[in-house]
N, CA, C and O atoms as a GROMACS GRO file, in nm:
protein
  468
    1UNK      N    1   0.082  -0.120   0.000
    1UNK     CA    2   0.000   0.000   0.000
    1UNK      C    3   0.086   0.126   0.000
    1UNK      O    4   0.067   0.212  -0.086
    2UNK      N    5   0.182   0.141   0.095
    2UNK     CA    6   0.286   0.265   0.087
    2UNK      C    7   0.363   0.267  -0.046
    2UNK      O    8   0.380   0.367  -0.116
    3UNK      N    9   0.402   0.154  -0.070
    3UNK     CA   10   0.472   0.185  -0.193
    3UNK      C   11   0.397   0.243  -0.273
    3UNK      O   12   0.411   0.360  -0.309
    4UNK      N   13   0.303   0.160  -0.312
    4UNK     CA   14   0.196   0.230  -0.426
    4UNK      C   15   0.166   0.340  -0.441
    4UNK      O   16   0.151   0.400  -0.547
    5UNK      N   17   0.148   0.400  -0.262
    5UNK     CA   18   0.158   0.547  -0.235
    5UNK      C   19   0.275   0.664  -0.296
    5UNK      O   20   0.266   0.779  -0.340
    6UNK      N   21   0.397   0.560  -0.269
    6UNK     CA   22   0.487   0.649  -0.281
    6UNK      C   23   0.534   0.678  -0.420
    6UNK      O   24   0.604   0.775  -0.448
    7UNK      N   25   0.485   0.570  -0.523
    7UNK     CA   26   0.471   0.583  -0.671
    7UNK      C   27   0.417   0.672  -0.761
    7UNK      O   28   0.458   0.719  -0.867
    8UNK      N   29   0.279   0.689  -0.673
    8UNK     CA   30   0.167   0.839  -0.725
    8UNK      C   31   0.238   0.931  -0.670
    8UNK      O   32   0.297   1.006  -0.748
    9UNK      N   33   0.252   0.948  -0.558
    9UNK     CA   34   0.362   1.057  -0.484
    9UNK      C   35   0.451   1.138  -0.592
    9UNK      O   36   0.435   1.244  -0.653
   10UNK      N   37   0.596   0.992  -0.588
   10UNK     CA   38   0.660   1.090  -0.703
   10UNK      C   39   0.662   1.074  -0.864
   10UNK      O   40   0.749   1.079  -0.952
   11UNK      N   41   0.551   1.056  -0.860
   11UNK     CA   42   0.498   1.095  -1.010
   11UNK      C   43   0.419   1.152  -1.019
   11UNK      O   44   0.365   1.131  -1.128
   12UNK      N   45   0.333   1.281  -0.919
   12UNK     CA   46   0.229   1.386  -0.915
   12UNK      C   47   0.385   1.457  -0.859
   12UNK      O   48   0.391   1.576  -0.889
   13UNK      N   49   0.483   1.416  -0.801
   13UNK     CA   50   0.569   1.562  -0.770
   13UNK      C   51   0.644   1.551  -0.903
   13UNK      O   52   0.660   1.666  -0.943
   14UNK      N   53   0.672   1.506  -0.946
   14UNK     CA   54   0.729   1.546  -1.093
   14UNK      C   55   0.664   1.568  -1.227
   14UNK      O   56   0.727   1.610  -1.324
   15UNK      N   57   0.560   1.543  -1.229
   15UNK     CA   58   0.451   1.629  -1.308
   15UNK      C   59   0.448   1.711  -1.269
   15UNK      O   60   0.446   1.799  -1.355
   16UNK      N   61   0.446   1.772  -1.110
   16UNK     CA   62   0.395   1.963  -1.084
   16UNK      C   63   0.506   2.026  -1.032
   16UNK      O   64   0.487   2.127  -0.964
   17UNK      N   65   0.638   1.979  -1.052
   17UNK     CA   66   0.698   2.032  -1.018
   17UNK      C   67   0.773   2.188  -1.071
   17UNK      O   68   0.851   2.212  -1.164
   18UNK      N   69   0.722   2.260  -0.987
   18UNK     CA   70   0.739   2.440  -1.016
   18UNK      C   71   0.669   2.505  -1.008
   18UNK      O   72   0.675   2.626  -1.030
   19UNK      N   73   0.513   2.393  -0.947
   19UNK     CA   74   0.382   2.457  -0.938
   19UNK      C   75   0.388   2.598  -0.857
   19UNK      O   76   0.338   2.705  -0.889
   20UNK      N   77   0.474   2.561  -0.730
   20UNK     CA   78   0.398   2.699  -0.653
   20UNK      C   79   0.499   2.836  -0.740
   20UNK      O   80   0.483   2.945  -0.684
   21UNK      N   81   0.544   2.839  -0.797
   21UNK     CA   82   0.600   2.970  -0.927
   21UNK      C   83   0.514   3.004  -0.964
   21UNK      O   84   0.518   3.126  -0.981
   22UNK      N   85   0.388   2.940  -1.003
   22UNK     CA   86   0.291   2.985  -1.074
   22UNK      C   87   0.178   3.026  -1.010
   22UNK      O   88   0.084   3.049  -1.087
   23UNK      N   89   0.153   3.044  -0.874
   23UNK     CA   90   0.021   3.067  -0.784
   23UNK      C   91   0.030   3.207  -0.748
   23UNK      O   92   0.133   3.247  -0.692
   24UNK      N   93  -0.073   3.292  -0.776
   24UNK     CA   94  -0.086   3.414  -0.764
   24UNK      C   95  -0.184   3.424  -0.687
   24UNK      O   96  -0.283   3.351  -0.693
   25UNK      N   97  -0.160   3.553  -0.576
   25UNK     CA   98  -0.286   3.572  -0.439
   25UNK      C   99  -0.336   3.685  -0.492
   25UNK      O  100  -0.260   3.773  -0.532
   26UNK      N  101  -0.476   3.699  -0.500
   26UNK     CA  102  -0.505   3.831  -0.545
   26UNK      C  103  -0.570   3.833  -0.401
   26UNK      O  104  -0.628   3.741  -0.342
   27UNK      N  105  -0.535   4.005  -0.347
   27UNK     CA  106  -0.588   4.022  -0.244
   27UNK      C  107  -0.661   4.131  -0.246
   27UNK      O  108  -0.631   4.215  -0.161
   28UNK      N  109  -0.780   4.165  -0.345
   28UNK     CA  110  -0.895   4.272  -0.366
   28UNK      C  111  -0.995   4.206  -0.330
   28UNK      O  112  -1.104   4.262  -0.345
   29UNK      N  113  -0.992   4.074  -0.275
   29UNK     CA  114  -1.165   4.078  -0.191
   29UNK      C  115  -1.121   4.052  -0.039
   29UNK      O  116  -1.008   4.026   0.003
   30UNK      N  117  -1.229   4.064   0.025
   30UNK     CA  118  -1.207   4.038   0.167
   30UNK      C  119  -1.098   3.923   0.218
   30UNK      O  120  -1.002   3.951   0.290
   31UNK      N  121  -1.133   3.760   0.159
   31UNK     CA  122  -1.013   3.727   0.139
   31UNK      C  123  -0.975   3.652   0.064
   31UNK      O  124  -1.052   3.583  -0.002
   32UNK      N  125  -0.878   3.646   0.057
   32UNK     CA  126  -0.753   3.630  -0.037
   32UNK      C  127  -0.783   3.528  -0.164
   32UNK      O  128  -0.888   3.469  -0.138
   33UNK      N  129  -0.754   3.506  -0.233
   33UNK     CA  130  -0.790   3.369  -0.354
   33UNK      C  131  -0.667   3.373  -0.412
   33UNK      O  132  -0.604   3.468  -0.457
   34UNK      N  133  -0.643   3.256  -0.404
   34UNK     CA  134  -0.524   3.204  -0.512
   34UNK      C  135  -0.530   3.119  -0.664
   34UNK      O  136  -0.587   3.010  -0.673
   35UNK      N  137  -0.478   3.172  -0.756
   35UNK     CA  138  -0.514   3.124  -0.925
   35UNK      C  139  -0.390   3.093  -0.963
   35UNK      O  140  -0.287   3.159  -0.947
   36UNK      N  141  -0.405   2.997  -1.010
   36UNK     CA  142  -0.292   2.902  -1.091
   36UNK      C  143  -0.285   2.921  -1.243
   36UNK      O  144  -0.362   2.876  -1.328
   37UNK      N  145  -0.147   3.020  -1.265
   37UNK     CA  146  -0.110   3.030  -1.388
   37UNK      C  147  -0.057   2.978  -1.464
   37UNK      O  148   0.064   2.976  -1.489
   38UNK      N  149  -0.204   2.894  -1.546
   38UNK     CA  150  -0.167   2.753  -1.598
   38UNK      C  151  -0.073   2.763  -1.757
   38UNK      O  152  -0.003   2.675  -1.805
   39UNK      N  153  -0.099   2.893  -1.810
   39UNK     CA  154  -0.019   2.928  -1.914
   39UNK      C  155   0.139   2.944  -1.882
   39UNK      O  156   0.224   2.886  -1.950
   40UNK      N  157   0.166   3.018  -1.784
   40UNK     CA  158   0.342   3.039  -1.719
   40UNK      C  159   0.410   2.919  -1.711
   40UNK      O  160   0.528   2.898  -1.741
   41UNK      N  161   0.277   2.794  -1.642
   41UNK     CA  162   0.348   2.660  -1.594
   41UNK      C  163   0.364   2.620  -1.723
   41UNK      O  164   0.484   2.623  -1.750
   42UNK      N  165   0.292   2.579  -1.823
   42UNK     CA  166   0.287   2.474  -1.899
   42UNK      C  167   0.436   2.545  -2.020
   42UNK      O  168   0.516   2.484  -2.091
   43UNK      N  169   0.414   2.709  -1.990
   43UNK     CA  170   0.524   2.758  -2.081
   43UNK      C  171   0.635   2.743  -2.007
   43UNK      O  172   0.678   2.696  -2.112
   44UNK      N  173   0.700   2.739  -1.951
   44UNK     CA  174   0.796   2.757  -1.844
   44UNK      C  175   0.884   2.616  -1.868
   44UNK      O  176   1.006   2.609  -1.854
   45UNK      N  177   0.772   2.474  -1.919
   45UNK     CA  178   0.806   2.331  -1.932
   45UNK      C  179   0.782   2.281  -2.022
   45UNK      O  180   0.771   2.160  -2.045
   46UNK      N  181   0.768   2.400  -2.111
   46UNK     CA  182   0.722   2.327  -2.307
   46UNK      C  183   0.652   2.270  -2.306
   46UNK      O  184   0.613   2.227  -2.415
   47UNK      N  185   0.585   2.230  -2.181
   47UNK     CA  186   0.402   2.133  -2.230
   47UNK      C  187   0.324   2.228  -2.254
   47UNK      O  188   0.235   2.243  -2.169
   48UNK      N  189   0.324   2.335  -2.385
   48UNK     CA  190   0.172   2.391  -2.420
   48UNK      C  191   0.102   2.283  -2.493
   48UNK      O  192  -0.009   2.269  -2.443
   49UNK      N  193   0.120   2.213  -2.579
   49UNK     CA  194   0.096   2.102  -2.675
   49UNK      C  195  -0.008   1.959  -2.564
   49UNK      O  196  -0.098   1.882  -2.598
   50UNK      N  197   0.066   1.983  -2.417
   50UNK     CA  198   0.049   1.849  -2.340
   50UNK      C  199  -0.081   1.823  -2.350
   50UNK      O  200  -0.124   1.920  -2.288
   51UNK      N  201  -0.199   1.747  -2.392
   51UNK     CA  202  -0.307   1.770  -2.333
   51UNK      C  203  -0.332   1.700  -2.244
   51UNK      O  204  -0.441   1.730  -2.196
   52UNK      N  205  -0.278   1.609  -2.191
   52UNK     CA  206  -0.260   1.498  -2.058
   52UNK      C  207  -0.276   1.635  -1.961
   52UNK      O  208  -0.370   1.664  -1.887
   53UNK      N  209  -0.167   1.699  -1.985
   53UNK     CA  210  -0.115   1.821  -1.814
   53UNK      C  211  -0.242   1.897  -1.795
   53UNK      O  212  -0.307   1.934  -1.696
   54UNK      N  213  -0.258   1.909  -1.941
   54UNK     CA  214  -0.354   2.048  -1.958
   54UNK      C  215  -0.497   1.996  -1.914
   54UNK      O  216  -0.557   2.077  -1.844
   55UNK      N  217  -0.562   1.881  -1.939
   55UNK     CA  218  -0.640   1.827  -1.862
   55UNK      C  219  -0.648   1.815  -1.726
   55UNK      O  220  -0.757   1.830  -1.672
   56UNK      N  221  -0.522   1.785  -1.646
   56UNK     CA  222  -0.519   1.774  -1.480
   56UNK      C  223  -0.529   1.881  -1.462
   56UNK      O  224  -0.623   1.909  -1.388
   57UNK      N  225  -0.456   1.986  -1.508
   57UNK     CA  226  -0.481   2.160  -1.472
   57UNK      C  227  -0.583   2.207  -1.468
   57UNK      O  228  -0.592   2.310  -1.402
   58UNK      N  229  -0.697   2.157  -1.531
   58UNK     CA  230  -0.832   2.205  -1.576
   58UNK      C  231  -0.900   2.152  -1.475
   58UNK      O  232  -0.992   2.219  -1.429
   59UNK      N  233  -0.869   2.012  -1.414
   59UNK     CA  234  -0.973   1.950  -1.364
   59UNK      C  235  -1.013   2.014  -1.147
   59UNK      O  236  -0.945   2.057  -1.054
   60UNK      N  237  -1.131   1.987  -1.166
   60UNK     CA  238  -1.174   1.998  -1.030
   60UNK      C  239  -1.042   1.999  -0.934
   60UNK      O  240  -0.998   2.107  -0.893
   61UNK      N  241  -0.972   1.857  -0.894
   61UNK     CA  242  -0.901   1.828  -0.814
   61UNK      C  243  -0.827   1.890  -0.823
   61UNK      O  244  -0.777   1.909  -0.712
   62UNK      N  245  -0.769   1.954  -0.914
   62UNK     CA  246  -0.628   2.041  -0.888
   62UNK      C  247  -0.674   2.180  -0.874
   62UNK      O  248  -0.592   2.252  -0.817
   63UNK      N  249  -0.772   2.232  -0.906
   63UNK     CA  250  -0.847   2.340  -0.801
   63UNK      C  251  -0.828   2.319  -0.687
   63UNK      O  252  -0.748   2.393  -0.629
   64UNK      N  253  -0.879   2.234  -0.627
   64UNK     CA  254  -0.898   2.231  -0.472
   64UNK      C  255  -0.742   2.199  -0.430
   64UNK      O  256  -0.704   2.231  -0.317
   65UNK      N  257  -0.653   2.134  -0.525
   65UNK     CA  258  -0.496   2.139  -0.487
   65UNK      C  259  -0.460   2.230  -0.465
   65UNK      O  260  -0.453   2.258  -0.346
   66UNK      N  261  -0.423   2.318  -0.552
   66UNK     CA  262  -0.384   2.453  -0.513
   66UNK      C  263  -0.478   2.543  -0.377
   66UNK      O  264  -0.426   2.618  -0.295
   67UNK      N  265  -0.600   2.514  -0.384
   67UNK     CA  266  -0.646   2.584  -0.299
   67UNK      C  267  -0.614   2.539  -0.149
   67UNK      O  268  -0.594   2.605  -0.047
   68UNK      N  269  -0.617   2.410  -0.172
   68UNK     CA  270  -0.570   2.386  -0.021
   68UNK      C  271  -0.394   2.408  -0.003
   68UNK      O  272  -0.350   2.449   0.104
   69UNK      N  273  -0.325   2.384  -0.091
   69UNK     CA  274  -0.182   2.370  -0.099
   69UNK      C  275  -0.148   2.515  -0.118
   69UNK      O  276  -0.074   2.533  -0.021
   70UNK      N  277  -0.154   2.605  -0.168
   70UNK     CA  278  -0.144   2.744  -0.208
   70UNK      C  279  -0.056   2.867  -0.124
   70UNK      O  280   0.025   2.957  -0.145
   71UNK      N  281  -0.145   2.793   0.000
   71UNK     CA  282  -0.169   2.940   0.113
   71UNK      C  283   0.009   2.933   0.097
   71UNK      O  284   0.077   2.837   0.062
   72UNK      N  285   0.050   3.068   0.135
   72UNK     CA  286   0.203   3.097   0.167
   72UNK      C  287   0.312   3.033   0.270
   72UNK      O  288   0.426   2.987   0.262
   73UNK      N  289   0.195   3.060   0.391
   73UNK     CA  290   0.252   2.990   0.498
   73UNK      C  291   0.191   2.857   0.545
   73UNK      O  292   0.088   2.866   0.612
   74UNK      N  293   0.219   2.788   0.530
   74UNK     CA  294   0.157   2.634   0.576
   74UNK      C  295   0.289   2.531   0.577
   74UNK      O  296   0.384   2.544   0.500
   75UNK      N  297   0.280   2.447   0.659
   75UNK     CA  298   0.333   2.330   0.693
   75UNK      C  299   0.384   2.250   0.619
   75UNK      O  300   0.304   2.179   0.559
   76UNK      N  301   0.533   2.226   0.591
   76UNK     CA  302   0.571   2.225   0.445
   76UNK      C  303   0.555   2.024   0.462
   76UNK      O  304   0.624   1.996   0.560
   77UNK      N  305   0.511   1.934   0.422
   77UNK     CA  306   0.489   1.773   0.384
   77UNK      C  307   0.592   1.733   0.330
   77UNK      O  308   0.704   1.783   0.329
   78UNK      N  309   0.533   1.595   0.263
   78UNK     CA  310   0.695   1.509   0.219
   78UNK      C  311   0.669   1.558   0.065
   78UNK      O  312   0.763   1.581  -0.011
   79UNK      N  313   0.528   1.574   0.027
   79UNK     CA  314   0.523   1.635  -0.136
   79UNK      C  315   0.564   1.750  -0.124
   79UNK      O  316   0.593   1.781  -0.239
   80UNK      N  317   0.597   1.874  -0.030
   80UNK     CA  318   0.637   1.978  -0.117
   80UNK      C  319   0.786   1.938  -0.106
   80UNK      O  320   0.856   1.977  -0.200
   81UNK      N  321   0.851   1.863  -0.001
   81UNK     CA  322   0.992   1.831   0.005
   81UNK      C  323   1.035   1.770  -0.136
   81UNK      O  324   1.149   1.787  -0.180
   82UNK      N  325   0.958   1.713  -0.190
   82UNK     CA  326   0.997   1.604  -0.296
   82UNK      C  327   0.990   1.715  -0.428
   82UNK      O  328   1.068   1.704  -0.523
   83UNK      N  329   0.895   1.815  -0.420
   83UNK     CA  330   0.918   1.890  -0.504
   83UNK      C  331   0.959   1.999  -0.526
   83UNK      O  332   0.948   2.052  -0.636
   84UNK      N  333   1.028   2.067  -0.403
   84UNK     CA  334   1.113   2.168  -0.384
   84UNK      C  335   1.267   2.102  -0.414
   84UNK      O  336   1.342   2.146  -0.501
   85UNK      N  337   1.300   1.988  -0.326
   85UNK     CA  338   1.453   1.927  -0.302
   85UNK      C  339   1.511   1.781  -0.389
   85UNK      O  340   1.626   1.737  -0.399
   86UNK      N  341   1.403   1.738  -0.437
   86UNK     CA  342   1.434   1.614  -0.462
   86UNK      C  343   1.442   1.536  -0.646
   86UNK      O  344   1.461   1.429  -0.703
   87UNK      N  345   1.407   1.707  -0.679
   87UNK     CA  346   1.375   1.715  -0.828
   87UNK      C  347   1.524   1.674  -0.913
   87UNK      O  348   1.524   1.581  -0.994
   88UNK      N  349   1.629   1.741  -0.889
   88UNK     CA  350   1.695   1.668  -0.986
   88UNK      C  351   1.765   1.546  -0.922
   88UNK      O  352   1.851   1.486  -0.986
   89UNK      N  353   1.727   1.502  -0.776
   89UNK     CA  354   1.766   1.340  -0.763
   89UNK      C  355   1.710   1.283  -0.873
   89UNK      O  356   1.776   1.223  -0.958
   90UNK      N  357   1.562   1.302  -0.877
   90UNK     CA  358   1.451   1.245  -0.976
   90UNK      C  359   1.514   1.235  -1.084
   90UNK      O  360   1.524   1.123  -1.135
   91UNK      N  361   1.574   1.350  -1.150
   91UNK     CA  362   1.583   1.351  -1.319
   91UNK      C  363   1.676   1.240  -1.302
   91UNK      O  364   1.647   1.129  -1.348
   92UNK      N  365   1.791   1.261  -1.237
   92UNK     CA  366   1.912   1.157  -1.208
   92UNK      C  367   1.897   1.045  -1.219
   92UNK      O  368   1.977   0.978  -1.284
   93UNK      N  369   1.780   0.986  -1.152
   93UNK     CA  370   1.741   0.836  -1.162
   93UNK      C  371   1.650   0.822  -1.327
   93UNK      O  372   1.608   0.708  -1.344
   94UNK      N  373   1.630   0.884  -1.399
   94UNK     CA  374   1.531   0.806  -1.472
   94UNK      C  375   1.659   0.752  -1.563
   94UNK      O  376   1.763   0.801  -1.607
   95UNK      N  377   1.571   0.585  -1.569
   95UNK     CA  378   1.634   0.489  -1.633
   95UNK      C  379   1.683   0.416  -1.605
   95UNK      O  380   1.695   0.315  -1.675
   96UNK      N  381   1.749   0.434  -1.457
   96UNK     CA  382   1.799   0.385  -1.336
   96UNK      C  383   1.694   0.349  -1.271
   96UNK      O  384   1.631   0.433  -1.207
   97UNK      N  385   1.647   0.187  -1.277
   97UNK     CA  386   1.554   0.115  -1.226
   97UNK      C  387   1.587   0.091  -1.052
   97UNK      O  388   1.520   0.134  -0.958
   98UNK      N  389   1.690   0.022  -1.048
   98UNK     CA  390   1.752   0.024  -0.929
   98UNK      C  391   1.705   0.129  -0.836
   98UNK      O  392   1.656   0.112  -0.724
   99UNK      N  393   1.734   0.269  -0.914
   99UNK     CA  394   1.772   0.368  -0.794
   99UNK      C  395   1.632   0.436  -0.805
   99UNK      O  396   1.637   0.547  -0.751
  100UNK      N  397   1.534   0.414  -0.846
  100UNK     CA  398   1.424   0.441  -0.883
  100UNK      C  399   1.350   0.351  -0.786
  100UNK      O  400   1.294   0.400  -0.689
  101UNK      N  401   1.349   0.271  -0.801
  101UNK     CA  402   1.291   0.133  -0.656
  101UNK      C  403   1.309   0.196  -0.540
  101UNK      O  404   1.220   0.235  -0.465
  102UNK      N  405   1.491   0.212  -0.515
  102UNK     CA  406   1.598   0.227  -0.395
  102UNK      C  407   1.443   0.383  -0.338
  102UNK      O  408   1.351   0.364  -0.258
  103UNK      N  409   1.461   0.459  -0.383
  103UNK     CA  410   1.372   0.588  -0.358
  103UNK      C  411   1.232   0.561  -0.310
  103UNK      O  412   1.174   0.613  -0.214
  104UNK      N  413   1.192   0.477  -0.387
  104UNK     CA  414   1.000   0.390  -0.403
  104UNK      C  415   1.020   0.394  -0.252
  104UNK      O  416   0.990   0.477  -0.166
  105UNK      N  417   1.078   0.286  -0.249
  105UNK     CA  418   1.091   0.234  -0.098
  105UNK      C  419   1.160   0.325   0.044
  105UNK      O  420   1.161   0.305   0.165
  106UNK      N  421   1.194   0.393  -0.014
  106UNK     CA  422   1.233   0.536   0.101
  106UNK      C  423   1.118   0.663   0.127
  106UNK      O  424   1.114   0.740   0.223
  107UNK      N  425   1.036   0.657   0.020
  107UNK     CA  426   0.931   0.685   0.042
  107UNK      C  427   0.820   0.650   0.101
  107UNK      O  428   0.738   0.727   0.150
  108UNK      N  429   0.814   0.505   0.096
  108UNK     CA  430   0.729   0.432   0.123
  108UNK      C  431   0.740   0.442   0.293
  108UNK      O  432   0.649   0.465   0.373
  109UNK      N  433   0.881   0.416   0.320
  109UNK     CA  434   0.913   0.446   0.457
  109UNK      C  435   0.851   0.552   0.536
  109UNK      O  436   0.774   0.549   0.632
  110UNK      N  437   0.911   0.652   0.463
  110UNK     CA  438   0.870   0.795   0.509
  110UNK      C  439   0.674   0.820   0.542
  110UNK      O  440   0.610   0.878   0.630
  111UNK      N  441   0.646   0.756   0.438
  111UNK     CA  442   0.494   0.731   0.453
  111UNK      C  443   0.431   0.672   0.528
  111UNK      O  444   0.320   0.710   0.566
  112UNK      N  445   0.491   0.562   0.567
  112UNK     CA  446   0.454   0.451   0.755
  112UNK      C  447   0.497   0.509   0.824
  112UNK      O  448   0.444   0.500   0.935
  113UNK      N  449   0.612   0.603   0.816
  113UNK     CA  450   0.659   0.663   0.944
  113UNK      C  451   0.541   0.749   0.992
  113UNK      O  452   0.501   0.724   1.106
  114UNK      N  453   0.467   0.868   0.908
  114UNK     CA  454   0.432   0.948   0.896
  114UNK      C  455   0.241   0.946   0.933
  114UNK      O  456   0.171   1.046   0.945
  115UNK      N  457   0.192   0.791   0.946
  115UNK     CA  458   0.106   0.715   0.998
  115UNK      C  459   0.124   0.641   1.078
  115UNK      O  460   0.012   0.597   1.109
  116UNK      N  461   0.214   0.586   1.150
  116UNK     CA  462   0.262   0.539   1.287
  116UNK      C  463   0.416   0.586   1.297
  116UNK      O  464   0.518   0.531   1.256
  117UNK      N  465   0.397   0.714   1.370
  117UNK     CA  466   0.516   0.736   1.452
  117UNK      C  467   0.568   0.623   1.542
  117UNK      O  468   0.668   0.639   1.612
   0.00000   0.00000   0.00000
């Protein structure tokens, strides 16, 4: 089950990785809203063409991603770690099955840890 976890994990952090570059707070109503500038991201990573990305960007759930994930100050998790720090480990391993597993499973860790301290 963790592993599996930790598979979607880092393969939703390396699909969005650079997301929060692109979240803008507009603060002209009472409060605050944050919008995801899905044109900056997708230009920024040469996926204008993607329609896979451009679909998740569109969809419901990644609304409420950003909206819950957004705010400035909040409690940084093992996904924003993985996608602030861990991005070019990532590039490093692709192809590298081994070290691609070796990670699965360090995640996976991190993920039982993180449900039974």
């Amino acid at each position: 089950d963790k592993e599996i976890r930790a598979v979607f994990l880092r393969l939703f952090a390396q699909l969005l990785q650079g997301y929060r570059w692109c979240l803008h707070i507009i603060r002209i109503h009472p409060e605050p809203v944050i919008r995801f500038h899905k044109a900056a991201f997708l230009g920024q990573r040469g996926l204008m063409e993607d329609d896979f990305l451009t679909k998740v960007l569109e969809g419901m759930a990644f609304a409420g991603f950003v909206t819950e994930r957004g705010a400035p100050y909040r409690s940084i998790d093992l996904f924003d770690e993985l996608v602030a720090y861990e991005v070019k480990r990532m590039r490093a391993e692709e192809g590298n099955k081994q070290k691609i597993l070796r990670h699965i499973k360090e995640l996976a860790e991190k993920l039982y840890k993180n449900v039974s301290p």
